[in-house]
Backbone as a ProteinNet text record, in pm:
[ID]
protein_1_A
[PRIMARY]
XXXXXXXXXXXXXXXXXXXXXXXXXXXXXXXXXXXXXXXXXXXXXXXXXXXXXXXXXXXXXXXXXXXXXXXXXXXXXXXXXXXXXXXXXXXX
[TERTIARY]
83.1	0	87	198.2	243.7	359.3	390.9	388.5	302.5	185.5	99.7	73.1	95.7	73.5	174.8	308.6	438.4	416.9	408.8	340.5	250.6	137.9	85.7	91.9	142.2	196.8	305	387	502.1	394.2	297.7	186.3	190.7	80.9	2.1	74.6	213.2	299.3	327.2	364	425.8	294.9	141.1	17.6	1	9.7	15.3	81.3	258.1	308.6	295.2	299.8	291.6	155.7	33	-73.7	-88.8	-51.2	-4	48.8	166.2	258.2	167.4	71.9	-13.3	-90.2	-157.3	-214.7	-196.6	-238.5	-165.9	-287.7	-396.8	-511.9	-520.3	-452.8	-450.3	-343.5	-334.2	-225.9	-312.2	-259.8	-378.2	-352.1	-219.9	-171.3	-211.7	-254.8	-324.4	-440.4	-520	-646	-715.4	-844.9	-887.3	-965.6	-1010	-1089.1	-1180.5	-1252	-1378.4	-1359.4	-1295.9	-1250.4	-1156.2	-1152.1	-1108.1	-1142.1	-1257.1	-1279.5	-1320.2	-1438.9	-1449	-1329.1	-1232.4	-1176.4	-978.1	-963.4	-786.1	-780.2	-613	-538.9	-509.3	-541.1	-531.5	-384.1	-339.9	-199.2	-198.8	-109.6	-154.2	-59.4	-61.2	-47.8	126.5	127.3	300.7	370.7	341.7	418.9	467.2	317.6	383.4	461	457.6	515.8	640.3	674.7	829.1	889.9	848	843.1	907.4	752	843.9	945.6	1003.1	998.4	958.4	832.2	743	700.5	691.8	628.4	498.9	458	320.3	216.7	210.7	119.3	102.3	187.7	172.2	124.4	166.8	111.6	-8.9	-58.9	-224.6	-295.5	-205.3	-278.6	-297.4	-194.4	-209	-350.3	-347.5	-410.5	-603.3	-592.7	-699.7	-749.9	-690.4	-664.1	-745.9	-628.7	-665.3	-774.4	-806.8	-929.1	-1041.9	-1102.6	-1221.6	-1175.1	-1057.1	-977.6	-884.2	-781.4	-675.6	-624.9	-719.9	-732.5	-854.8	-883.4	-1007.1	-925.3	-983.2	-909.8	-979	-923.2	-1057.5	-954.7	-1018.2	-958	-1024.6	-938.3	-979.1	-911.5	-978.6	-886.7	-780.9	-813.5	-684.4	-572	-542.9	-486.1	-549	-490.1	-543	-525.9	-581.3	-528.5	-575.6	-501.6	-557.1	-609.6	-722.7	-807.4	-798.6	-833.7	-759.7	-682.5	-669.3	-576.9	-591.7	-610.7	-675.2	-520.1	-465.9	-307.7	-360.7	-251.2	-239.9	-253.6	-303.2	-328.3	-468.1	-561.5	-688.7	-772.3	-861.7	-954.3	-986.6	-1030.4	-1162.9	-1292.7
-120.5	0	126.2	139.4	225.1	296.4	181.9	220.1	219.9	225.8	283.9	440.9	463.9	610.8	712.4	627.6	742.8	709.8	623	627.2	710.7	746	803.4	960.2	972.1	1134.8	1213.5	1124.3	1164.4	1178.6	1066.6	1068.3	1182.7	1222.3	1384.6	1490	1478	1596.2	1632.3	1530.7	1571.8	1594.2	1519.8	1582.7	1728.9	1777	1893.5	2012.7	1958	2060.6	2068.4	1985.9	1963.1	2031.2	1956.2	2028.3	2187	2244.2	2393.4	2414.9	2373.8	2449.9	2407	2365.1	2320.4	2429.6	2507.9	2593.8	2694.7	2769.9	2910.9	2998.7	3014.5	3073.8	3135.5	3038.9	3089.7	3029.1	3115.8	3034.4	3009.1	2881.4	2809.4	2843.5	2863.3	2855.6	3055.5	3106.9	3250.2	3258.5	3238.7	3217.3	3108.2	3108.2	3003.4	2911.4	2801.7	2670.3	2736.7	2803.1	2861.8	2917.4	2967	3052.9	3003.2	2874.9	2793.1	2784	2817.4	2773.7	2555.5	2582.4	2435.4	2398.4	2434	2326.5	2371.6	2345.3	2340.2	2230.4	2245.4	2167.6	2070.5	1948.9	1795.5	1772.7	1647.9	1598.2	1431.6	1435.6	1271.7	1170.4	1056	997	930.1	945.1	918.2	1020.4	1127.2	1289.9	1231.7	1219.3	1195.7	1077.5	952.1	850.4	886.3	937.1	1064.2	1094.8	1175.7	1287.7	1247.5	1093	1024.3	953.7	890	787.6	640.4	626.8	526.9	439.8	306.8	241	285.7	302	383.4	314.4	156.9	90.2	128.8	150.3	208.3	304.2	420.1	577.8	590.8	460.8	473.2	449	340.2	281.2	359.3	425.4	528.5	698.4	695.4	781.9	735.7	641.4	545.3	553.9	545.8	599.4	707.4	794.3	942.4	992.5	949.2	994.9	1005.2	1169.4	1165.1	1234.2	1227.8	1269.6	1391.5	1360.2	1488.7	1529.8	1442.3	1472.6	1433.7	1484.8	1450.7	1343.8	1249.2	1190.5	1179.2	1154.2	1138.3	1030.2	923.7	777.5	774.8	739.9	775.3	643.3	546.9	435.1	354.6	372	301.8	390.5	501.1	627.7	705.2	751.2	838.6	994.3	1093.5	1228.9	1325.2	1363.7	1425	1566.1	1571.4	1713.1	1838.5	1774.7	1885.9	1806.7	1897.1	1836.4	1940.7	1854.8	1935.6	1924.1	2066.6	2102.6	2063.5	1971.3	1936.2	2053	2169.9	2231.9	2315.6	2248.9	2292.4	2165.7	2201.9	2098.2	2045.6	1917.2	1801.5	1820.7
0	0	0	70.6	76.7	-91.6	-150.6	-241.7	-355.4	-387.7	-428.9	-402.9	-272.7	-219.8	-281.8	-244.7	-294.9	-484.2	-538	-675.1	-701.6	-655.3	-632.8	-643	-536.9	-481.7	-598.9	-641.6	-830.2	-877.2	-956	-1051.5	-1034.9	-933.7	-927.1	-911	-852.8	-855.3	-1005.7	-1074.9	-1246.6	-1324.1	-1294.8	-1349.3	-1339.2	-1172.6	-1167.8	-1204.2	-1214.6	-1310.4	-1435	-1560.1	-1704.5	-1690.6	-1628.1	-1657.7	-1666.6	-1501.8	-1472.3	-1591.2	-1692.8	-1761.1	-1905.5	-1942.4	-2043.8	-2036.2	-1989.3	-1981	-2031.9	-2131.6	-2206.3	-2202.2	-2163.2	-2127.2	-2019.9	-1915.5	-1753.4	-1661.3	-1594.9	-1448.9	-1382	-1357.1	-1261.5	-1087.7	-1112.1	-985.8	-948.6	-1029.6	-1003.6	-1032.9	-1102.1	-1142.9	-989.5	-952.9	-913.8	-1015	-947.2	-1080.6	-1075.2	-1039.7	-1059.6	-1207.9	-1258.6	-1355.9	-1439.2	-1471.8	-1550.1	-1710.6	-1685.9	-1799.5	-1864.5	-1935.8	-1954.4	-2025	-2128	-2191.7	-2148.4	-2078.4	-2033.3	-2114.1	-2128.3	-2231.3	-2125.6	-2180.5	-2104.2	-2074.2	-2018.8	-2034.6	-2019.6	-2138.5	-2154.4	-2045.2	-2038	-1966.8	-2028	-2111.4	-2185.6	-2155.6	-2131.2	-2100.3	-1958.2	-1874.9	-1753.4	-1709.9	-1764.7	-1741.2	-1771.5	-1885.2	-1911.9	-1847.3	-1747.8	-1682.1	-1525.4	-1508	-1346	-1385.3	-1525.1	-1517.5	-1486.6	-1467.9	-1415.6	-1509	-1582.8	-1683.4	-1692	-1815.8	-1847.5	-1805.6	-1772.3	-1690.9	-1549.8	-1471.3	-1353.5	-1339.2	-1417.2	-1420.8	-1453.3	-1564.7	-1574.9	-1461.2	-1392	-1268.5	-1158	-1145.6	-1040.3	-1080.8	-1250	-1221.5	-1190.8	-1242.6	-1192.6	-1087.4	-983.3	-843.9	-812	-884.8	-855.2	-861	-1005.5	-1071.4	-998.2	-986.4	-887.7	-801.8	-736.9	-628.8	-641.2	-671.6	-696	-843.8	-957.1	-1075.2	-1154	-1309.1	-1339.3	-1485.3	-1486.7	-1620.4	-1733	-1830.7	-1959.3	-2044.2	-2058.3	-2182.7	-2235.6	-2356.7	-2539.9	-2582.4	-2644.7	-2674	-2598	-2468.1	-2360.7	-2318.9	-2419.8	-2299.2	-2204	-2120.7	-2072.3	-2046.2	-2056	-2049.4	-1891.2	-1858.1	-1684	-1752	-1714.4	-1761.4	-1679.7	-1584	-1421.7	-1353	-1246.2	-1103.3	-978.1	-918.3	-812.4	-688.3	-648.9	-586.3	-484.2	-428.2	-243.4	-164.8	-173.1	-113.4	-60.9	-165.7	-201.5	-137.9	-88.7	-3.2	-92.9	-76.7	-170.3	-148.1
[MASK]
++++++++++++++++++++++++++++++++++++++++++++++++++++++++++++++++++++++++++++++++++++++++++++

C-alpha cells in the first residue's frame, strides 16, 4: 500500500506541473478553478510517465486511483489524459 501512495503522490505531482505548464489561457496557480474555464489543455499519460519515469502501466494505474480525487481523467482508446488536477493544497 504504501507504495501505491508514494506512486501516487510523483503521478500527481508531475500531473500537476505539465498540466499547470499546459495551460496558455490561464495560471492556474493565479487564477482560481472557478474561472477555468471548460476546456484546459489535457496531459496525456506518456508525457507523464516521461516525466516520473514510471512504466506507463503504472502511471495509468495510479491515475486510476486518482481519478475523482486529486485529478479529473478522460480515456480515449486506452490512454489516458488528466483534464484537471486538483493542488495538495486545495480541499476536496
Amino acid at each position: 500500500m504504501r507504495r501505491d501512495s508514494t506512486t501516487d503522490d510523483m503521478v500527481h505531482e508531475s500531473a500537476l506541473q505539465l498540466w499547470a505548464a499546459a495551460q496558455t489561457d490561464f495560471d492556474p496557480f493565479e487564477v482560481p478553478p472557478e474561472q477555468w474555464g471548460p476546456d484546459p489543455v489535457p496531459v496525456r499519460d506518456a508525457d507523464i510517465a516521461h516525466d516520473t519515469r514510471l512504466d506507463l502501466d503504472v502511471v495509468r494505474d495510479s491515475l486510476r486511483r486518482l481519478d475523482g480525487t486529486r485529478v479529473v481523467v478522460r480515456q480515449d482508446a486506452g490512454d489516458l489524459a488528466v483534464t484537471r488536477v486538483t493542488p495538495d493544497d486545495v480541499p476536496l
